[in-house]
C-alpha positions, 0 to 999 in steps of 0.5 A, a space after each residue: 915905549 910910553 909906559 903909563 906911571 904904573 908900567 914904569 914902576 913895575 918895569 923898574 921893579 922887574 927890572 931890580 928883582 932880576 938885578 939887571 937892566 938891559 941897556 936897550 931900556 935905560 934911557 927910554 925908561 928913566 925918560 918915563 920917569 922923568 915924564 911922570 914926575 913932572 906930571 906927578 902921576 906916581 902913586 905913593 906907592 909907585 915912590 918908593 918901589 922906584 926908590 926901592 929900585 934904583 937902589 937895588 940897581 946901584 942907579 943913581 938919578 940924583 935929580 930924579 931921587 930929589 923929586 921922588 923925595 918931594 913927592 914922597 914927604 908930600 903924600 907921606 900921609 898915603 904911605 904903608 910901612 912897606 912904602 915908608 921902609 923902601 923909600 928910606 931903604 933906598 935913600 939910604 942904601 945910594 949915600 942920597 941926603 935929604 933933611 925932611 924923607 926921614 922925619 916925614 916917615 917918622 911922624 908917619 910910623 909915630 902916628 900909630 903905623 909903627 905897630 903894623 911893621 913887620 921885622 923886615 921893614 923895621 929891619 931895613 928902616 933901622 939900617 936907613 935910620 943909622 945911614 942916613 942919621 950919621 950922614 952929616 951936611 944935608 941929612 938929617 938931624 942925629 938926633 932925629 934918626 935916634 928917636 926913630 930908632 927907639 922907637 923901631 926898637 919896640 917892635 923888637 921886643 918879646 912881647 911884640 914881634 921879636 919872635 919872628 925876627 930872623 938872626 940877620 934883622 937882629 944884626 941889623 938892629 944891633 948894628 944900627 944902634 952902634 952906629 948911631 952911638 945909641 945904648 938900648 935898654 939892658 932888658 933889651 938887650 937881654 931879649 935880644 941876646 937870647 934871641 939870638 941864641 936861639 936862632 944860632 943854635 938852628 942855623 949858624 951866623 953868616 961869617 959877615 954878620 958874625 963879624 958885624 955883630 961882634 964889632 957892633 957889641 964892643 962898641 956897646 960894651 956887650 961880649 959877643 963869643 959865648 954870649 950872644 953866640 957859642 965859642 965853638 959855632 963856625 960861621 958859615 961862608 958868608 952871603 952878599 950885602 951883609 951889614 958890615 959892607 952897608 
């Protein structure tokens, strides 16, 4: 099917929203893709729903994920904050290096989108910021990754969106902190533990996250039973692609 570039990407996003790709449409769809790359017809938006995709496929086109990145670090400027966190999502989800996606998406979100993003998307650019941060030869810098992470750090505060953060997202955040060797503000912390409490008394944590979390405390010198959450709560079963498995 000669899918236009719009097609392709939504096909690839039905595709990942379902988590299954028929075998019949593999080749035939990664073939428009590669048509439409080299013809550079894709959106920006059209990038990072296929980054988004693939990831969520477990697929891993690597010269395909190579070009995405061009394209995307050259209309960088044309990006939303959904864009930006799917495009660093999915790179970081599939282990792909790439030494300019996350300080292009950063200077996007520093000049003035970072107000503008929602828990998710901090929570999914915080969980890509420490992937791809610690990721060695061919990422980015270390330091890079922390500077961007401070910087998602403050849309997770009392006075800006940390009410509307889920339990989960907090994890992340927390997690995303311990890997990248990162000690948040003890204010922040403070915010963010009672946060925490709050949103466990209305539902327990899932056992994975429970378990993610109190890891990635020790590792920033915080107590996580009795502190952050109840000595007696008793984790839930826990749910797929919880953040320790990340």
């Amino acid at each position: 099917a000669e899918f236009n570039a719009r097609q392709t990407a939504d096909v690839l996003w039905s595709c990942a929203t379902l988590r299954h790709w028929p075998p019949l449409l593999l080749k035939p769809l990664l073939l428009r893709v590669v048509y439409h790359l080299e013809r550079q017809t894709f959106e920006p938006h059209h990038l990072s729903v296929m980054s988004w995709a693939f990831a969520t496929l477990e697929c891993k086109p690597v010269r395909l994920l190579e070009d995405i990145d061009r394209q995307a670090c050259a209309v960088s400027r044309e990006l939303s904050p959904q864009n930006c966190a799917n495009l660093l999502w999915g790179f970081a989800k599939l282990r792909q290096p790439s030494a300019e996606l996350l300080p292009v998406v950063a200077a996007r979100l520093e000049s003035g989108l970072l107000d503008e993003c929602k828990p998710v998307e901090v929570s999914d650019l915080a969980y890509a910021t420490a992937v791809m941060g610690t990721a060695g030869e061919g990422s980015c810098e270390p330091q890079q990754a922390k500077e961007l992470l401070a910087a998602l750090a403050t849309r997770a505060l009392p006075h800006t969106c940390l009410p509307r953060f889920s339990s989960r997202q907090l994890v992340t955040l927390v997690w995303a902190h311990a890997r990248l060797g990162v000690q948040p503000p003890q204010e922040t912390l403070d915010a963010w533990r009672q946060a925490m409490r709050a949103a466990v008394d209305q539902r327990p944590l899932q056992k994975a996250d429970r378990q993610s979390l109190e890891a990635s405390l020790g590792k920033l010198g915080e107590t996580c039973r009795g502190a952050w959450i109840p000595d007696t709560s008793e984790p839930a079963e826990s749910e797929a692609d919880a953040v320790s498995a990340a």
